[in-house]
Kinemage of the C-alpha trace (Angstrom):
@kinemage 1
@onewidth
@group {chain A} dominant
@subgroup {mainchain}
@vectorlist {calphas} color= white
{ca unk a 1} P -34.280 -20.804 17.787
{ca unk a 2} L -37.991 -19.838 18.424
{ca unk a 3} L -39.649 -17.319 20.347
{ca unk a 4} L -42.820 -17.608 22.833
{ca unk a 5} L -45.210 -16.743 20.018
{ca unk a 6} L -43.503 -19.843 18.203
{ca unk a 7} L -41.984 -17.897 15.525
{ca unk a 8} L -37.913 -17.603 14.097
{ca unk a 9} L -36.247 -15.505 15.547
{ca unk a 10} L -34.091 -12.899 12.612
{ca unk a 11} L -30.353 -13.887 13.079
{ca unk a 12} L -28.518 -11.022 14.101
{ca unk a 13} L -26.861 -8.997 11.419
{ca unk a 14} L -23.018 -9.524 11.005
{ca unk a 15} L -20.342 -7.395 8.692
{ca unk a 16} L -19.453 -9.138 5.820
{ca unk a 17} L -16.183 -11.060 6.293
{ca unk a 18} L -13.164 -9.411 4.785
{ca unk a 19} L -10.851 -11.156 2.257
{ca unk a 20} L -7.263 -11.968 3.484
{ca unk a 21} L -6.302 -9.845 -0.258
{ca unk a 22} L -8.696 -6.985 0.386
{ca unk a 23} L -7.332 -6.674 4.176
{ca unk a 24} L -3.589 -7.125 3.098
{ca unk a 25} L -4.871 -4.265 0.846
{ca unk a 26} L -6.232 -2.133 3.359
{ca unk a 27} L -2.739 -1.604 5.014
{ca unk a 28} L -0.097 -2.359 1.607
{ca unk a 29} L -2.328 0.242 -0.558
{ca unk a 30} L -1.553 3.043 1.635
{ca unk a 31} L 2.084 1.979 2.671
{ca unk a 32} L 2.846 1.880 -1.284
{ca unk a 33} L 1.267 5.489 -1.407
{ca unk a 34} L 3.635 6.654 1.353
{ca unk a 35} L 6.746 4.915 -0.180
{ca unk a 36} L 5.547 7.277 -3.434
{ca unk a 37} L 5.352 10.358 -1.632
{ca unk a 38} L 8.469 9.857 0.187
{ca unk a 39} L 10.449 9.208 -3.131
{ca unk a 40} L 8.382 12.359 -4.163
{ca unk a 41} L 9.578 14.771 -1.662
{ca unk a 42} L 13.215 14.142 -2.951
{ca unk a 43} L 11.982 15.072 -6.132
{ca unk a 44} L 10.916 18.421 -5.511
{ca unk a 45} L 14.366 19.438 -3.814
{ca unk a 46} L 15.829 17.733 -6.591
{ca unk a 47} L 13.828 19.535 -9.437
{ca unk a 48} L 14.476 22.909 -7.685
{ca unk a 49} L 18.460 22.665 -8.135
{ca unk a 50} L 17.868 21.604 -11.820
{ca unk a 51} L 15.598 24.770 -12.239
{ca unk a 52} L 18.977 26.765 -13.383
{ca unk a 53} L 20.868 24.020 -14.807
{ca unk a 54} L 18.490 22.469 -17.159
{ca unk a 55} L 15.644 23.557 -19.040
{ca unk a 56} L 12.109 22.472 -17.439
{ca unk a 57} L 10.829 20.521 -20.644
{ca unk a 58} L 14.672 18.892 -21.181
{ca unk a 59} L 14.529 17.763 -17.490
{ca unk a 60} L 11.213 16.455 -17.841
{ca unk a 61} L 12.175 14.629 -21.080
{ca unk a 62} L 15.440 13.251 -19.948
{ca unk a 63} L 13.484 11.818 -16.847
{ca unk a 64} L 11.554 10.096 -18.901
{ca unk a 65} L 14.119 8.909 -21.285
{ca unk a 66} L 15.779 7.062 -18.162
{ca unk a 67} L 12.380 5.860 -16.610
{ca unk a 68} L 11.857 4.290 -19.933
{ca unk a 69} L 15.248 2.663 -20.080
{ca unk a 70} L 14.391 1.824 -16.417
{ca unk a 71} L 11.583 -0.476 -17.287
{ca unk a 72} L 12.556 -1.760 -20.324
{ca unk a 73} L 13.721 -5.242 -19.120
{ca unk a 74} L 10.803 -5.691 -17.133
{ca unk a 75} L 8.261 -4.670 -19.754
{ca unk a 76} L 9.428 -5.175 -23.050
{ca unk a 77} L 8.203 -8.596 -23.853
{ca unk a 78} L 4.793 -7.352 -22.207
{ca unk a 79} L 4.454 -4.379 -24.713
{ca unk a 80} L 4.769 -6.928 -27.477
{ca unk a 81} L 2.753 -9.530 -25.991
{ca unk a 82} L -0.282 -6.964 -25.141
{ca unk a 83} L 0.256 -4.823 -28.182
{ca unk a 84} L -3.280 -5.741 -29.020
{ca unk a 85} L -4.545 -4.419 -25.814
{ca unk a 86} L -2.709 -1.203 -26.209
{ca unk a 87} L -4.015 -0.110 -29.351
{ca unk a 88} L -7.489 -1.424 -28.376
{ca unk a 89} L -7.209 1.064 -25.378
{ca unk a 90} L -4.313 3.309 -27.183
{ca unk a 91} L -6.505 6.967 -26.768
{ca unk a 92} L -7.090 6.302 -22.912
{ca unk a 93} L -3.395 5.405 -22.480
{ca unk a 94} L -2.309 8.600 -24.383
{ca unk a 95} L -4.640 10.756 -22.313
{ca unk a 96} L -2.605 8.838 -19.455
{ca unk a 97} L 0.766 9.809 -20.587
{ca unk a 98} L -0.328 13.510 -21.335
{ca unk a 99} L -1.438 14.117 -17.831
{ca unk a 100} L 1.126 12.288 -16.268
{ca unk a 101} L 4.311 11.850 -18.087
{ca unk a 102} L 4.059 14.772 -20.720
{ca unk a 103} L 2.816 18.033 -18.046
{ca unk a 104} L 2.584 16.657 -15.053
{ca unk a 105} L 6.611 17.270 -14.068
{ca unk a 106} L 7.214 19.477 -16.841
{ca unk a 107} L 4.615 22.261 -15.376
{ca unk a 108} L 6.332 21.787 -11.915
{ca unk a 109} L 9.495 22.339 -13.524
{ca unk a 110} L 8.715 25.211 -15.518
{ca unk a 111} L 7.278 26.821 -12.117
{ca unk a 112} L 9.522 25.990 -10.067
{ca unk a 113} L 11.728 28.869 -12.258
{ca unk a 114} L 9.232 31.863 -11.249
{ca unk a 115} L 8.076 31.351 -7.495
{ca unk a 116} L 9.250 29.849 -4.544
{ca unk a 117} L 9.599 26.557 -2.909
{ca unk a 118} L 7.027 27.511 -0.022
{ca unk a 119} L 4.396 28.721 -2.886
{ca unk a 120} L 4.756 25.098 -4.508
{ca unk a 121} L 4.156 23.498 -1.324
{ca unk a 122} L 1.100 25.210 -0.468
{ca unk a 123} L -0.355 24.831 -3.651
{ca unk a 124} L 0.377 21.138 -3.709
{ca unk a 125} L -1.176 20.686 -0.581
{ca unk a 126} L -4.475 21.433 -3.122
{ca unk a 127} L -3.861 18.123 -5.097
{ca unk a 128} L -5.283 15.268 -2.393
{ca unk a 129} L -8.699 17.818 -2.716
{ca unk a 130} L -8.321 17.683 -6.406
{ca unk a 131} L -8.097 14.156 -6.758
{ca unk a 132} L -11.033 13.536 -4.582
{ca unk a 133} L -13.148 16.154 -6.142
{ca unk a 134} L -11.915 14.006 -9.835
{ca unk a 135} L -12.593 10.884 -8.197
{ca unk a 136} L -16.200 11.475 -7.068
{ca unk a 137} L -16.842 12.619 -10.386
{ca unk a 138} L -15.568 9.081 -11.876
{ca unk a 139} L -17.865 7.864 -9.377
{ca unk a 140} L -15.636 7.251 -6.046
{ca unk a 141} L -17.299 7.452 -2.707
{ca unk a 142} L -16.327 9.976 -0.316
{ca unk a 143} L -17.415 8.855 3.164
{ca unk a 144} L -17.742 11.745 6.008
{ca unk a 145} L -14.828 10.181 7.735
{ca unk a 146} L -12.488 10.662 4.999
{ca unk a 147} L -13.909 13.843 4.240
{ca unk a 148} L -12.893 14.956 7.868
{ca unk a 149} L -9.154 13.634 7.896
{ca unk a 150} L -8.683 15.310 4.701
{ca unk a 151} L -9.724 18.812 5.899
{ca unk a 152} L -7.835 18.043 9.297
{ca unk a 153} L -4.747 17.174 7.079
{ca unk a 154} L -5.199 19.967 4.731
{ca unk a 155} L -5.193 22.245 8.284
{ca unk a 156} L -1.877 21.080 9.163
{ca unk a 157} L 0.012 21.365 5.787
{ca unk a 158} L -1.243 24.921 5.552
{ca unk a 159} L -0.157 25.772 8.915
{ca unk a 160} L 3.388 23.662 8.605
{ca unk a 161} L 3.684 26.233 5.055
{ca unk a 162} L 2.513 29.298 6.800
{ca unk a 163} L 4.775 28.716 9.966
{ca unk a 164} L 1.737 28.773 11.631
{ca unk a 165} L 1.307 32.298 11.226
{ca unk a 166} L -1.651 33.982 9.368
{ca unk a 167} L 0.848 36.537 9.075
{ca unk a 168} L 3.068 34.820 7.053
{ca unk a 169} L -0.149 33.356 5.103
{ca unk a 170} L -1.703 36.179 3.822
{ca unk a 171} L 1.612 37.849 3.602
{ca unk a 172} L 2.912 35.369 0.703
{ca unk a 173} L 3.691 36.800 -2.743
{ca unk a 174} L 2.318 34.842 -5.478
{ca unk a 175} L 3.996 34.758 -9.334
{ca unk a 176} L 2.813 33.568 -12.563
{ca unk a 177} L 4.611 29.786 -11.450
{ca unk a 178} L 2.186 29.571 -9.012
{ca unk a 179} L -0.849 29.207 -12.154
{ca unk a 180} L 1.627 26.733 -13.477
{ca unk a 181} L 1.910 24.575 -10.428
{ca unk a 182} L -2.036 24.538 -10.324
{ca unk a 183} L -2.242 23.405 -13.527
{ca unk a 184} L 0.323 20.280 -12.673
{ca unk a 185} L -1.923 19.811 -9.823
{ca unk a 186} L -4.693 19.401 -11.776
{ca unk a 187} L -3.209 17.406 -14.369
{ca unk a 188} L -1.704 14.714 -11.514
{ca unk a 189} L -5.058 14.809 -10.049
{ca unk a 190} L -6.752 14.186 -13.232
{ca unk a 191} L -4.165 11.308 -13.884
{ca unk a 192} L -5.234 9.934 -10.262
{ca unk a 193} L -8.471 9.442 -11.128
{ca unk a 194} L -7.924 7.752 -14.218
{ca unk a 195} L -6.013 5.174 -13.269
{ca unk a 196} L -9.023 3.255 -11.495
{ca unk a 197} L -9.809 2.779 -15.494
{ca unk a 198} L -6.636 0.730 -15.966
{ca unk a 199} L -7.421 -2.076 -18.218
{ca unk a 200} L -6.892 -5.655 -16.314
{ca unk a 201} L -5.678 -6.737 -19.929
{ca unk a 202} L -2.676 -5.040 -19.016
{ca unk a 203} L -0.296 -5.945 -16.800
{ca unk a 204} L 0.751 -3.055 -14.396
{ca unk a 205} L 4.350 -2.792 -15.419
{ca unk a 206} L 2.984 -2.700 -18.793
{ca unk a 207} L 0.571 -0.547 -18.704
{ca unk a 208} L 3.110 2.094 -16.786
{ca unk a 209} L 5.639 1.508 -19.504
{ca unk a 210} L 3.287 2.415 -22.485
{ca unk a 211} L 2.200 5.422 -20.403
{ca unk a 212} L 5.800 6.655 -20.770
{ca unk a 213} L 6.316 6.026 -23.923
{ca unk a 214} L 3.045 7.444 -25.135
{ca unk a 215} L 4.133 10.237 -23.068
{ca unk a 216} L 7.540 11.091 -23.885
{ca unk a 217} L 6.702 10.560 -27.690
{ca unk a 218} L 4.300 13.764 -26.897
{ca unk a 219} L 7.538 15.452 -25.207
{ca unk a 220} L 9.562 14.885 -28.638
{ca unk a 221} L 8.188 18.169 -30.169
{ca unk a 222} L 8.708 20.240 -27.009
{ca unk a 223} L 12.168 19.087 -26.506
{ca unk a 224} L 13.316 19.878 -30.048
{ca unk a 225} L 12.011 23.293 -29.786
{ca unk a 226} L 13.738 23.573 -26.569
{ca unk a 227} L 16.934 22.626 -28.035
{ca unk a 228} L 16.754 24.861 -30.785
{ca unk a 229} L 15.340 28.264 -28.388
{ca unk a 230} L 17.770 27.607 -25.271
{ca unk a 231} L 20.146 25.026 -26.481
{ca unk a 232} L 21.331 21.797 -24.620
{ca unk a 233} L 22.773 21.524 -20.809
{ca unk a 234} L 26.490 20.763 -19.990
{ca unk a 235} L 26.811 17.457 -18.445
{ca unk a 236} L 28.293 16.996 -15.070
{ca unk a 237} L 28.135 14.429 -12.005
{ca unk a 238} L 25.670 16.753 -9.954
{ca unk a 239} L 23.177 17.072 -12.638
{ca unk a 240} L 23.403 13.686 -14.229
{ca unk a 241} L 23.021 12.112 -10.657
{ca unk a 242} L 20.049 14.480 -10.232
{ca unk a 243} L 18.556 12.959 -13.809
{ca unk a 244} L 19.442 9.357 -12.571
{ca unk a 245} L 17.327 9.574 -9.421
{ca unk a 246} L 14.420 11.704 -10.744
{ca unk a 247} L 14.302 8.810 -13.662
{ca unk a 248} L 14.943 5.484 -11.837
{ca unk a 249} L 13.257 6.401 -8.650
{ca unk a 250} L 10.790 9.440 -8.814
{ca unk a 251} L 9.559 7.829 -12.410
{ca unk a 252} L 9.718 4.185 -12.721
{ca unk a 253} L 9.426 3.403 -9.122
{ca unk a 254} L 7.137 5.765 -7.704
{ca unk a 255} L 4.902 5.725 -10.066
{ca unk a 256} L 4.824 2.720 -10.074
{ca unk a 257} L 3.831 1.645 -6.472
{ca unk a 258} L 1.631 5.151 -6.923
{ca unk a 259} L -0.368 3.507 -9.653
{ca unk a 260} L -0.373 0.278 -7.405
{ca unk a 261} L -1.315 2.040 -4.597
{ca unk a 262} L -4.471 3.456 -6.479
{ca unk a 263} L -5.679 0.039 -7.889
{ca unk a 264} L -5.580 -1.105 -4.265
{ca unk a 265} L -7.476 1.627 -2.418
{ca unk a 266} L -9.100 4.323 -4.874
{ca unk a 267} L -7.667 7.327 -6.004
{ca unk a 268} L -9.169 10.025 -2.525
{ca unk a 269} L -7.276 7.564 -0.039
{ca unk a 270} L -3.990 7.894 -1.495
{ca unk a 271} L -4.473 11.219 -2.279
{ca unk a 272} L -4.738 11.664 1.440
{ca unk a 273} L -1.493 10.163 1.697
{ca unk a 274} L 0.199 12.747 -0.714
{ca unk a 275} L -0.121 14.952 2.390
{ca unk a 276} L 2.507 13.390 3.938
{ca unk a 277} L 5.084 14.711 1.254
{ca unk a 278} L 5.918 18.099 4.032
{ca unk a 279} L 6.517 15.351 7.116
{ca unk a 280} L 8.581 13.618 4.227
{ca unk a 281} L 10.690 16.967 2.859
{ca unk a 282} L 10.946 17.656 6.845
{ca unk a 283} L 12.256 14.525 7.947
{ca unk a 284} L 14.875 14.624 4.753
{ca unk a 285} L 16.117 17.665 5.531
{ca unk a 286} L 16.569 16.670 8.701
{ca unk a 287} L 18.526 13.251 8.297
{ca unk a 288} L 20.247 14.858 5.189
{ca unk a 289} L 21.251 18.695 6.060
{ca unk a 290} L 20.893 18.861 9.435
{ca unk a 291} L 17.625 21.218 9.363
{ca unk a 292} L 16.053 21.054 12.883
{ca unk a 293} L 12.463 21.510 13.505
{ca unk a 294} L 10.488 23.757 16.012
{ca unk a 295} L 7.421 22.352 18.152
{ca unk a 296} L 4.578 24.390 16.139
{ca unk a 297} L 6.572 22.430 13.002
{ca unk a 298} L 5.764 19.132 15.033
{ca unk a 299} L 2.403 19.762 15.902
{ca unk a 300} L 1.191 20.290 12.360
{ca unk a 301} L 3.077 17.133 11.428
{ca unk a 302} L 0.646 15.629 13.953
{ca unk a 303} L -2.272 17.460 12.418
{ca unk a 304} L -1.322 16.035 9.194
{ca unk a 305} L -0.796 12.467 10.391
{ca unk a 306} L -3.947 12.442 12.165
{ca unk a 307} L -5.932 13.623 9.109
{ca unk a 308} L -4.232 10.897 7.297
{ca unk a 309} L -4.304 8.079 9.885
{ca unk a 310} L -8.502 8.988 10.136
{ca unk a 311} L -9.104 9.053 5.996
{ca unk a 312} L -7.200 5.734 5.746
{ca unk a 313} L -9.693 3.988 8.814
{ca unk a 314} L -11.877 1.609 7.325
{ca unk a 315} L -14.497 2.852 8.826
């Protein structure tokens, strides 16, 4: 088309279209992040009743011993196939498996013996901020948008902790666990971030597996001198149930579909999502002891959906 002067007129400017993978990924990437956190929020209850039964670093080792078993028929052959690719990458995949497998969990456990459950649920509410700061630094954009439903989210898991009371905030005793569950906050978020550095060598399955194992091989050490200081744990249905969930479901699974989850959508989105985990504890205790909710409770469950609903918008 021409104008009066004779001259083209500019097409107008249209978005680029969207790939049916990339918008399947838009919505799957933060449902797999959710299905992670609500696995998660088990977890924590879980690890709590352990704290006096087992010894943090046995827990954490055990976990992985199962997780490992877990994955084993799915990722055998692949360790041996890609064993090339693993040693060609073998210092990023330990650095992995410290982070993840061989502190993350053990830290929460070994806090979760010196300061309360409310405590570890504030700090954690830190760890989406964490991974975003980590993530910028790798070189992930943080649009305003994002930046907004974060704080809004952040707003309403501090409130849902403090009852909605500054009271009750600045009233909250704080322990030596609490520097430990900071530092497993900062070791999952540093883990976060890394795993946009995945090598597409590896297949996903694989790649989780060798994380483990590089992992747990660092545990080794820490569980014989555990052993030796505070002795073993006595072995009954409760606690081996507990070990069986936290190492089929909170290990192989979640992090699995966590790690998935991060491939598809960048390490600050899903770490938006990880502020669903009080909505998830809430809605457990609900469904599994009975524990009924107030309306403040519900409106900062709406806070924190909100926040998350408005980081995940594509725009």
């Amino acid at each position: 088309m021409t104008t009066r002067e004779g001259t083209s007129a500019a097409p107008a400017a249209t978005a680029p279209p969207v790939s049916p993978g990339k918008r399947a990924a838009l919505w799957l990437g933060p449902l797999l992040a959710g299905v992670a956190t609500l696995v998660w929020s088990g977890n924590f209850v879980i690890a709590r009743a352990l704290s006096d039964d087992i010894a943090p670093v046995q827990t954490a080792f055990w976990r992985w011993t199962i997780a490992l078993l877990t994955l084993a028929p799915f990722a055998a052959k692949g360790l041996w196939v890609h064993r090339a690719a693993i040693r060609g990458h073998a210092r990023y995949i330990a650095l992995v498996g410290l982070l993840g497998m061989t502190l993350f969990n053990t830290l929460i456990y070994i806090a979760g013996r010196t300061t309360s459950a409310t405590n570890l649920a504030l700090i954690a509410a830190a760890s989406p901020v964490l991974i975003a700061v980590f993530a910028a630094l790798g070189g992930e954009r943080i649009s305003p948008l994002r930046a907004a439903g974060m704080l809004l989210a952040l707003v309403g898991v501090v409130a849902l902790v403090a009852k909605g009371s500054l009271a009750v905030l600045l009233g909250m005793d704080f322990a030596v666990g609490d520097l430990w569950m900071i530092a497993a906050m900062g070791t999952f978020a540093g883990y976060s971030a890394l795993l946009k550095r995945r090598p597409k060598e590896i297949p996903p399955v694989v790649f989780l597996a060798a994380t483990v194992l590089f992992g747990l091989v660092m545990l080794v050490p820490a569980q014989a001198v555990s052993l030796y200081t505070e002795g073993g744990f006595t072995p009954t249905g409760g606690n081996l149930g507990a070990l069986a969930y936290i190492g089929v479901a909170s290990s192989a699974l979640a992090f699995f579909v966590w790690n998935k989850a991060v491939e598809m959508i960048g390490a600050t989105r899903a770490g938006v999502v990880y502020y669903l985990q009080p909505v998830c504890v809430a809605a457990l205790a609900h469904l599994a002891i009975g524990e009924g909710s107030t309306v403040a409770q519900f409106a900062c469950m709406g806070l924190i959906i909100a926040g998350v609903a408005l980081s995940s918008a594509r725009r």
